[in-house]
C-alpha positions in Angstrom: 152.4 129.8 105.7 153.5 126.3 106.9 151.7 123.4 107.7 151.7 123.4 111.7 152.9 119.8 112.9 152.1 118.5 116.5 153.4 115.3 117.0 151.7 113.1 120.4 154.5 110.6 121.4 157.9 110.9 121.6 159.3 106.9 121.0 161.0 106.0 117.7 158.1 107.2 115.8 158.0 110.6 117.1 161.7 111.5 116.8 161.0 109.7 113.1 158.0 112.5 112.8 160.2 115.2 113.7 163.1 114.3 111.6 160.5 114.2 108.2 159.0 118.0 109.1 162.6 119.5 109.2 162.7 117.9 105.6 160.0 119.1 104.6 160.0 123.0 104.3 156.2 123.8 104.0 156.2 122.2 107.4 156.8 123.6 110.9 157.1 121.4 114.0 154.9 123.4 116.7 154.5 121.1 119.7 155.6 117.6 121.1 153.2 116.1 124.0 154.5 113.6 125.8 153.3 111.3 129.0 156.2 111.7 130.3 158.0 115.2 132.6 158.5 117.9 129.7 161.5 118.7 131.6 162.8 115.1 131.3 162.2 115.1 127.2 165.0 116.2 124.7 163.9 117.1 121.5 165.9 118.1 118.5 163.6 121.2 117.4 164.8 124.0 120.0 162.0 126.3 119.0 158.9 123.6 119.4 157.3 123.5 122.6 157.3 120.0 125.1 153.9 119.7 126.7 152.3 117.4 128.5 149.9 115.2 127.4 147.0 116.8 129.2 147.6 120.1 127.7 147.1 119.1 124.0 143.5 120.3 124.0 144.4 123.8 124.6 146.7 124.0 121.3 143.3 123.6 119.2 143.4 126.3 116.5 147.5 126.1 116.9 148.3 123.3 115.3 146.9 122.2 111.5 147.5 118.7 111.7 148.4 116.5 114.9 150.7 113.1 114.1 149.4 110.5 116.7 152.5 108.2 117.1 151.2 105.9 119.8 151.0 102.0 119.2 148.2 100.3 117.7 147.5 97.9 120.8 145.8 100.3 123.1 146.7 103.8 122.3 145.3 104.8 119.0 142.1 102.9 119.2 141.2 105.7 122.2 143.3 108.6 121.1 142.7 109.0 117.5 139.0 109.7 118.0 139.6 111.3 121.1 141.9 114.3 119.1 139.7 114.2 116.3 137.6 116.0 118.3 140.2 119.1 118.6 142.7 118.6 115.7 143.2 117.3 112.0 144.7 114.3 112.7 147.1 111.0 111.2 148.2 108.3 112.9 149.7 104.7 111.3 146.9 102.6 112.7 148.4 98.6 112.0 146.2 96.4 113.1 144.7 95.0 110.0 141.9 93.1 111.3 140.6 96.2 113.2 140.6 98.9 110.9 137.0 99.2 109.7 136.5 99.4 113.0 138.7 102.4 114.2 137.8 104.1 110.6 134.2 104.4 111.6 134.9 105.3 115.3 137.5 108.4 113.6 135.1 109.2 110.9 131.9 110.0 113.3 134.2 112.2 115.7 135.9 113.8 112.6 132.7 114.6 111.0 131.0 115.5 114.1 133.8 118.5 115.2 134.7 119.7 111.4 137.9 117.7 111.1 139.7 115.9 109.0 141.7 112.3 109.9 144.0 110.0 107.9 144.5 106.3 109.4 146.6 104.1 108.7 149.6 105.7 106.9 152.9 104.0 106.5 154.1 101.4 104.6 151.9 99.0 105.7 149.1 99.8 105.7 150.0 102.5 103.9 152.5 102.0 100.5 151.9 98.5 100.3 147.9 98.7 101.0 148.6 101.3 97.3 150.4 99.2 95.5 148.1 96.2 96.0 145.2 98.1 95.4 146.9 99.4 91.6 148.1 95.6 90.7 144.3 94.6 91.3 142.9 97.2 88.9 145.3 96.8 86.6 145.3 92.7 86.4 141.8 91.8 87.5 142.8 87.8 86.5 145.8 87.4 89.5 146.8 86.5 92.9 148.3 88.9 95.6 151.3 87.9 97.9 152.8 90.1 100.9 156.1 89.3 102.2 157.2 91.0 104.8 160.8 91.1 106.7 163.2 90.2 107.7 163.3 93.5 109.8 161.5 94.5 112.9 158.1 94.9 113.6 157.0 98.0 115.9 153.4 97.2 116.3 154.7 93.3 117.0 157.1 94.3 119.6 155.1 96.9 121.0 152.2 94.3 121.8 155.0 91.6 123.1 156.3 94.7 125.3 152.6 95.4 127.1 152.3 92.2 128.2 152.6 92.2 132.1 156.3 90.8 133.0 158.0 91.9 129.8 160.9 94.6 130.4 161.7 95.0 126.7 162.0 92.9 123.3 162.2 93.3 119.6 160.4 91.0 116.8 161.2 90.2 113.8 159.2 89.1 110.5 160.5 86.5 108.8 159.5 85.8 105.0 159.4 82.1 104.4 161.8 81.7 101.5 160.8 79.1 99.3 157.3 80.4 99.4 158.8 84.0 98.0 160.5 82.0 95.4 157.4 80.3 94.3 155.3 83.8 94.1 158.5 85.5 92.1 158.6 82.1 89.6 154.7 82.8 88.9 153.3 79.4 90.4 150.7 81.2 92.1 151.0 79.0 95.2 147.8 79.0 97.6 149.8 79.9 100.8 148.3 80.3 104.2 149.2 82.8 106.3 151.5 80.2 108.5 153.1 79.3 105.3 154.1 82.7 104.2 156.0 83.9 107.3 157.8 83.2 110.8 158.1 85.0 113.7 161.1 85.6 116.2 160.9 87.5 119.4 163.6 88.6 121.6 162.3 89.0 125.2 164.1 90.5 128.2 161.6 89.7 131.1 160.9 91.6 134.3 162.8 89.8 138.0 160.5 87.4 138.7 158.5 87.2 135.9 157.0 83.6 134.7 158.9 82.7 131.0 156.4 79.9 130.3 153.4 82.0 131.3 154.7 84.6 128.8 155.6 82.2 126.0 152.3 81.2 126.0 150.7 84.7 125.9 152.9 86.0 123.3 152.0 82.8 120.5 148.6 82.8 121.4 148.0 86.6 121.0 145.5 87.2 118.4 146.1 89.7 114.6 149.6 89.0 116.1 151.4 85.8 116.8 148.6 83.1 116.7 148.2 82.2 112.7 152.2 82.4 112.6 155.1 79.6 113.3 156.6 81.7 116.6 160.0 80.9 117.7 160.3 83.0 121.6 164.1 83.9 122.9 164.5 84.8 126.8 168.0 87.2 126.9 169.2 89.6 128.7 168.4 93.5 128.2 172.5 93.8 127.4 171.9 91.4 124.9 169.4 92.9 123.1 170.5 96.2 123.1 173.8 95.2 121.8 172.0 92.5 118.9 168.7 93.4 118.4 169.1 97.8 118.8 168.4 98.6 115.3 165.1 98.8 113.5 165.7 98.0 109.7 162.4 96.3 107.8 161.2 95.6 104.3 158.8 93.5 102.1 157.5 92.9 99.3 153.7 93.3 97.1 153.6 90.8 94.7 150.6 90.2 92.0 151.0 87.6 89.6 148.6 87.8 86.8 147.7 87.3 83.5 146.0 89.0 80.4 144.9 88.1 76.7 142.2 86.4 75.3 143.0 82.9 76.8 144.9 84.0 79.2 148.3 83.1 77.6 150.5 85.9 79.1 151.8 85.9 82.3 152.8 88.9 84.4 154.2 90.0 87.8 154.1 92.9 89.4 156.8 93.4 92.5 157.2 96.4 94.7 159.8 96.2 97.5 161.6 98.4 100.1 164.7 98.1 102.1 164.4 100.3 104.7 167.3 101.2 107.4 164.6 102.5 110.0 161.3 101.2 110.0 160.0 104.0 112.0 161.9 107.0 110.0 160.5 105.6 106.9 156.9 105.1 108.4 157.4 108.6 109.9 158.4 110.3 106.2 155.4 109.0 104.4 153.0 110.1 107.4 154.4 113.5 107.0 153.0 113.3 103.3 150.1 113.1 104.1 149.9 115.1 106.9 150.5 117.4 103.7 147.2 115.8 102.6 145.1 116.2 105.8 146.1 119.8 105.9 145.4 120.4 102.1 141.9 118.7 102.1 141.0 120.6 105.2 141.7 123.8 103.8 138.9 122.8 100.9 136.7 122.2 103.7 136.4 118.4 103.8 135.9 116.7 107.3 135.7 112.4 108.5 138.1 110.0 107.7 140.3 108.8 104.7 142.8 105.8 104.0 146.0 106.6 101.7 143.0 104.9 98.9 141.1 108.2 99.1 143.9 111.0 98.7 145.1 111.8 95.4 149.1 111.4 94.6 149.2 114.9 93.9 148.2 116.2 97.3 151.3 114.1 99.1 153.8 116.7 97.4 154.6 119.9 97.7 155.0 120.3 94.1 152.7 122.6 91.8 150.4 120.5 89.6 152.6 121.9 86.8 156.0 121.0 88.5 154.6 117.7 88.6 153.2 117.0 85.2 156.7 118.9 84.1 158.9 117.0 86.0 157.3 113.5 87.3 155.0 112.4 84.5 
């Protein structure tokens, strides 16, 4: 039987969901809810139902795993829990500061209604939050670096596009160059978190809306713009759909390290991506593990997991033998 996929959104992220279950062919796209008029949303799955919002609850016991693609600002802070209550659930949760926080509030209604919920999943947190984990086990005597950029950041640009006054706008991460040539060259550089990266936003503003006022709100937002260098650009909304339409991202995990008896061998460790589309490639590894979610449900587990409490081998839909045949 396949894995029955809701997906809650329908932005970049959603279409990015939808894409990744018609990729996947253990996987079924059931339902899209959406905030907006069913009648006014176009999907690409013609035999998936469009539903509103509000009707989500009744699709409990339809649906095996429901893929919450709201942003981490406001939305998934309220709805993750709230559809833990009625579904097996993964969202992409980025706010780093805040996610002990939003685990515990998922993991009390997961456990408390016999579900199962993944936060968190993407690249990062997600792929990256792996990889730095591994490069710490395996060289306990190191520094870590994250790079990320240059590419566009949907959480960043999400946050910049709640602010009252803001029609639209795209940011971009910036790695600080000579600071990624210092990490790569093994220096082991202690870097702040200004040090390591710059921030540029693009910003089409509502008629009448105060520029300064805005400014000033964007570079002093906090887990966003405030520890970062912030460089703000007012254009027009032709502008930045002709410039800035795209939504290509990358980085980089870095751990330098060293091993031996007095330490006299240096290694690094560098895992990096190049993506196209940020959210198509956040959406592909969330569909993984919505593999996960529905696979650990099925063994009758319940609360919530990070991508450091999932097995590799529950991401694919490989056999264990395929696997150890074919991958190891």
């Amino acid at each position: 039987m396949s894995i029955r996929i809701g997906i809650l959104g329908y932005g970049n992220l959603g279409r990015g969901v939808e894409c990744a279950v018609r990729q996947n062919p253990d996987m079924e796209l059931s339902a899209v809810f959406t905030r907006r008029d069913p009648a006014q949303v176009s999907i690409l799955t013609k035999e998936a139902a469009v539903c509103r919002v509000s009707e989500a609850e009744k699709w409990k016991g339809k649906i095996d795993v429901m893929i919450l693609c709201g942003g981490s600002a406001t939305d998934l802070p309220q709805q993750t829990p709230q559809y833990a209550r009625y579904f097996n659930v993964v969202d992409s949760f980025d706010t780093h500061a805040r996610i002990p926080e939003h685990f515990a509030n998922v993991d009390q209604a997961a456990k408390e209604n016999g579900t199962l919920g993944i936060i968190s999943v993407g690249w990062d947190p997600g792929m990256f939050s792996l990889n730095r984990m591994y490069a710490n086990a395996i060289l306990p005597e190191g520094k870590d670096y994250t790079f990320w950029g240059k590419g566009v950041s949907q959480g960043h640009s999400d946050a910049i596009r709640r602010i009252a006054g803001v029609k639209n706008a795209k940011q971009y991460t910036i790695p600080v160059e000579h600071a990624l040539e210092a990490v790569r060259a093994g220096e082991n550089p202690a870097l702040t978190t200004r040090q390591k990266h710059t921030r540029e936003c693009f910003v089409v503003l509502e008629e009448g809306a105060d520029p300064a006022k805005i400014e000033e709100e964007i570079k002093t937002m906090p887990n966003y713009f405030a520890d970062y260098d912030t460089t703000v650009h007012f254009i027009s909304e032709e502008e930045l759909l002709k410039n800035h339409s795209g939504i290509p991202h990358g980085g980089f995990v870095i751990r330098s390290g060293k091993t031996g008896w007095e330490q006299e061998n240096s290694h690094v460790v560098e895992y990096s991506l190049k993506l196209d589309s940020n959210p198509e490639f956040t959406a592909s590894v969330i569909a993984a593990y919505a593999r996960a979610a529905y696979r650990l449900s099925q063994e009758g587990q319940t609360g919530c997991r990070t991508v450091f409490d999932i097995a590799p081998a529950y991401l694919s839909p490989k056999s264990g033998e395929e696997l150890r045949k074919h991958l190891l």
